[in-house]
C-alpha positions in Angstrom: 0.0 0.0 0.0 1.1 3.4 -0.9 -0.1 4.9 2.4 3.2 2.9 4.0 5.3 5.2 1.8 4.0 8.0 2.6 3.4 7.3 6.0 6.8 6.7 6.3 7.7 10.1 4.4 5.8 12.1 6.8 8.2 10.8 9.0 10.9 12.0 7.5 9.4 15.5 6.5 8.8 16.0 10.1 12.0 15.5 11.3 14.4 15.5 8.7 12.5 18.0 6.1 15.7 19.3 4.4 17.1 15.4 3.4 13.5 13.9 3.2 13.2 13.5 -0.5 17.1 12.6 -1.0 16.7 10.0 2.2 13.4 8.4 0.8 15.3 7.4 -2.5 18.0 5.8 0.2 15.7 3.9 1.4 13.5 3.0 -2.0 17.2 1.4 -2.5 17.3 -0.1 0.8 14.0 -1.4 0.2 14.8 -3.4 -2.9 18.2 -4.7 -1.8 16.5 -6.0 1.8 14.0 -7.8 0.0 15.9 -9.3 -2.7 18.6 -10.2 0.2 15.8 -12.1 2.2 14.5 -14.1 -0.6 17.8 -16.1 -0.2 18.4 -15.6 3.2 15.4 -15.1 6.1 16.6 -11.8 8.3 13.4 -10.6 8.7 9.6 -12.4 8.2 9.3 -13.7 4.7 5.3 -13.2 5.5 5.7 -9.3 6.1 4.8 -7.8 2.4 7.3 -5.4 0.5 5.1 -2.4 1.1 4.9 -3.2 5.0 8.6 -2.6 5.0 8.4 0.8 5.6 6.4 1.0 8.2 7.3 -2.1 10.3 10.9 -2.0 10.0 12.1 1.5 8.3 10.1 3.9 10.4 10.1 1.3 13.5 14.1 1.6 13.3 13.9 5.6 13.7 11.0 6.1 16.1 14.3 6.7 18.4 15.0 10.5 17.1 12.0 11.0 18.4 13.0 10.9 21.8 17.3 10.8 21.3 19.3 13.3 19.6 21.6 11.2 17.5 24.3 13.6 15.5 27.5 11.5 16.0 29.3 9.0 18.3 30.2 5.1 18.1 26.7 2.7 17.7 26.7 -0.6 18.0 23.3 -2.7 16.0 23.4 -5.6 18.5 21.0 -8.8 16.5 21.1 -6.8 13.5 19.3 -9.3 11.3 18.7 -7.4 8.1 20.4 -4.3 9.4 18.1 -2.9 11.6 18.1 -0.6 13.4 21.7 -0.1 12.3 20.9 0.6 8.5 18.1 2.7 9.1 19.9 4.9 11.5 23.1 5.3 9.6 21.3 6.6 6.6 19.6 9.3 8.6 23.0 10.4 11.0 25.4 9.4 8.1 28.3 11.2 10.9 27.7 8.2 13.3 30.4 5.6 13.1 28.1 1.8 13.0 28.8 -1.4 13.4 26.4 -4.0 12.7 26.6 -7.6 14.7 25.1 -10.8 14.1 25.6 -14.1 15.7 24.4 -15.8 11.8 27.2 -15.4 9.7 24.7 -15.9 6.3 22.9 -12.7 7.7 26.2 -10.5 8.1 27.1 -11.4 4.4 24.5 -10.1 3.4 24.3 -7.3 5.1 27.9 -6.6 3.8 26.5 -6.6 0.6 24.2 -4.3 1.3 26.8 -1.6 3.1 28.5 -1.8 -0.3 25.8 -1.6 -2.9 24.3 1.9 -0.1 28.1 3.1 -0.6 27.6 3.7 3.8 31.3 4.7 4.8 32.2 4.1 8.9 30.1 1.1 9.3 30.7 -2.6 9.1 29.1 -5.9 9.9 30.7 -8.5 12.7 29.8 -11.8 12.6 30.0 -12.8 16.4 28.3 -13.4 19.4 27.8 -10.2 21.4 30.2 -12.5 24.6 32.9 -13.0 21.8 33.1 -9.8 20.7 33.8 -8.2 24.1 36.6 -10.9 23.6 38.5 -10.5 20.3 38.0 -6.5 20.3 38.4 -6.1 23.9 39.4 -2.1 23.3 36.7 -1.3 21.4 34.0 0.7 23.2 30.6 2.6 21.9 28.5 5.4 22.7 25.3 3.6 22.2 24.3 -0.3 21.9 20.9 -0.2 20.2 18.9 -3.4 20.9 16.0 -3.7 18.6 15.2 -7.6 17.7 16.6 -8.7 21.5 15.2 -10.3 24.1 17.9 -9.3 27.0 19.0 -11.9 28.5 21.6 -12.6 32.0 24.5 -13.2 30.1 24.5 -10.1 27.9 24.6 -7.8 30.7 28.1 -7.8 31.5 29.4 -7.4 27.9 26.7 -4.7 27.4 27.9 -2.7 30.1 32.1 -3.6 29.3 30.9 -2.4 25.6 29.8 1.1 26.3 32.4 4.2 27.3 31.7 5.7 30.5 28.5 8.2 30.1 27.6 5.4 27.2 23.7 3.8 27.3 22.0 0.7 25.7 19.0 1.7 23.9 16.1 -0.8 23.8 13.2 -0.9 21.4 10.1 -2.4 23.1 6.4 -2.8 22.4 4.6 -4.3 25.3 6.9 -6.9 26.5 9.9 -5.0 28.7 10.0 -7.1 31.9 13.7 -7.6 30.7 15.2 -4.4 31.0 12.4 -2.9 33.3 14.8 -4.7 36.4 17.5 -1.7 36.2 17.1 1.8 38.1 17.4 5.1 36.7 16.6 4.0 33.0 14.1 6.3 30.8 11.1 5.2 28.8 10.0 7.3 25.9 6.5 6.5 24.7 7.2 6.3 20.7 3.4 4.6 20.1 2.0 5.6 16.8 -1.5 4.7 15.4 0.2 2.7 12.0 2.4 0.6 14.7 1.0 0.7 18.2 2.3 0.4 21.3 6.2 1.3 20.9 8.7 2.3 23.6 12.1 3.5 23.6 14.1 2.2 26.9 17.2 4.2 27.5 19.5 2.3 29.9 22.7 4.2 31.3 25.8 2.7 31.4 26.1 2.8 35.8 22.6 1.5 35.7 24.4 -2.1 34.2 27.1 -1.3 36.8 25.1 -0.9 39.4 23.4 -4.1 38.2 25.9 -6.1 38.4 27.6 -5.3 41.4 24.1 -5.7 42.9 23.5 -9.5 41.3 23.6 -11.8 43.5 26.0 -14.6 42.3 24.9 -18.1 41.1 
């Protein structure tokens, strides 16, 4: 449907009305590399129509410049699947460095394939699990971990928290479900809802509130 397009360029005319035209042909080519990419390899629902892409996963992936002002730093896409958020976001802040993780290595080819054929400079894909990682690049460190697709689980917390730089935050995309990362303090939740999607919530979780976590666990 049509209406998904321009629903989707509203968007963008509301918050980026200078690059909205130029950024909805970036994403037109998006759109048709995604969907060719997922007839070979599943990142996102093969049941989801091509239309439907812009609102559940284009505009779903930028509901968080509604509420974060997102100009430049280090990003981590942590479950990337078919880029997203990491694409999305990229496109829009092209001065943020990104790097897109996956623990499926057919996934991260693709979306390899895709950084090339967008021409996107400063970001890569990383096939890994988010434990190795903290492992085999052990220096690197990021201003924001965005967390879109995941399910937060025990054993991500630490590497979360040894992944960001001090002042650093994960950044959570939720609809109703949020028991998972409702457990730390001082975290902000920004009601994204819109009538196309629903029920959306960004959860913003500092740095010291993973700190604070963990040095509160109790062990075992």
């Amino acid at each position: 449907m049509i209406v998904n397009k321009d629903n989707f360029y509203s968007f963008l005319q509301q918050f980026m009305p200078k690059q909205a035209d130029e950024l909805l042909s970036r994403f037109d080519a998006y759109l048709n590399l995604l969907y060719a990419q997922n007839q070979m390899v599943n990142m996102v629902s093969r049941q989801t129509p091509k239309d439907d892409y812009w609102l559940y996963h284009f505009l779903d992936s930028l509901l968080v410049i509604k509420c974060m002002d997102l100009q430049a730093g280090d990003a981590l896409d942590f479950g990337s699947g078919g880029g997203l958020p990491g694409i999305p976001l990229k496109l829009v802040c092209p001065e943020m460095t990104m790097t897109l993780l996956d623990s499926v290595g057919k996934k991260i080819r693709c979306i390899q394939e895709m950084i090339t054929e967008l021409g996107l400079q400063d970001c890569s894909a990383i096939w890994a699990r988010l434990e190795d990682y903290t492992k085999v690049f052990s220096g690197k460190r990021f201003d924001y971990i965005f967390c879109r697709s995941v399910r937060l689980e025990e054993s991500f917390i630490e590497p979360l928290y040894k992944l960001l730089r001090p002042g650093g935050r994960a950044v959570f995309y939720k609809a109703h479900q949020a028991e998972d990362v409702t457990v730390f303090r001082n975290i902000t939740v920004c009601d994204v809802s819109l009538e196309e999607l629903g029920k959306r919530q960004i959860i913003n979780v500092p740095r010291n509130s993973l700190e604070q976590y963990l040095k509160n666990r109790i062990p075992g």
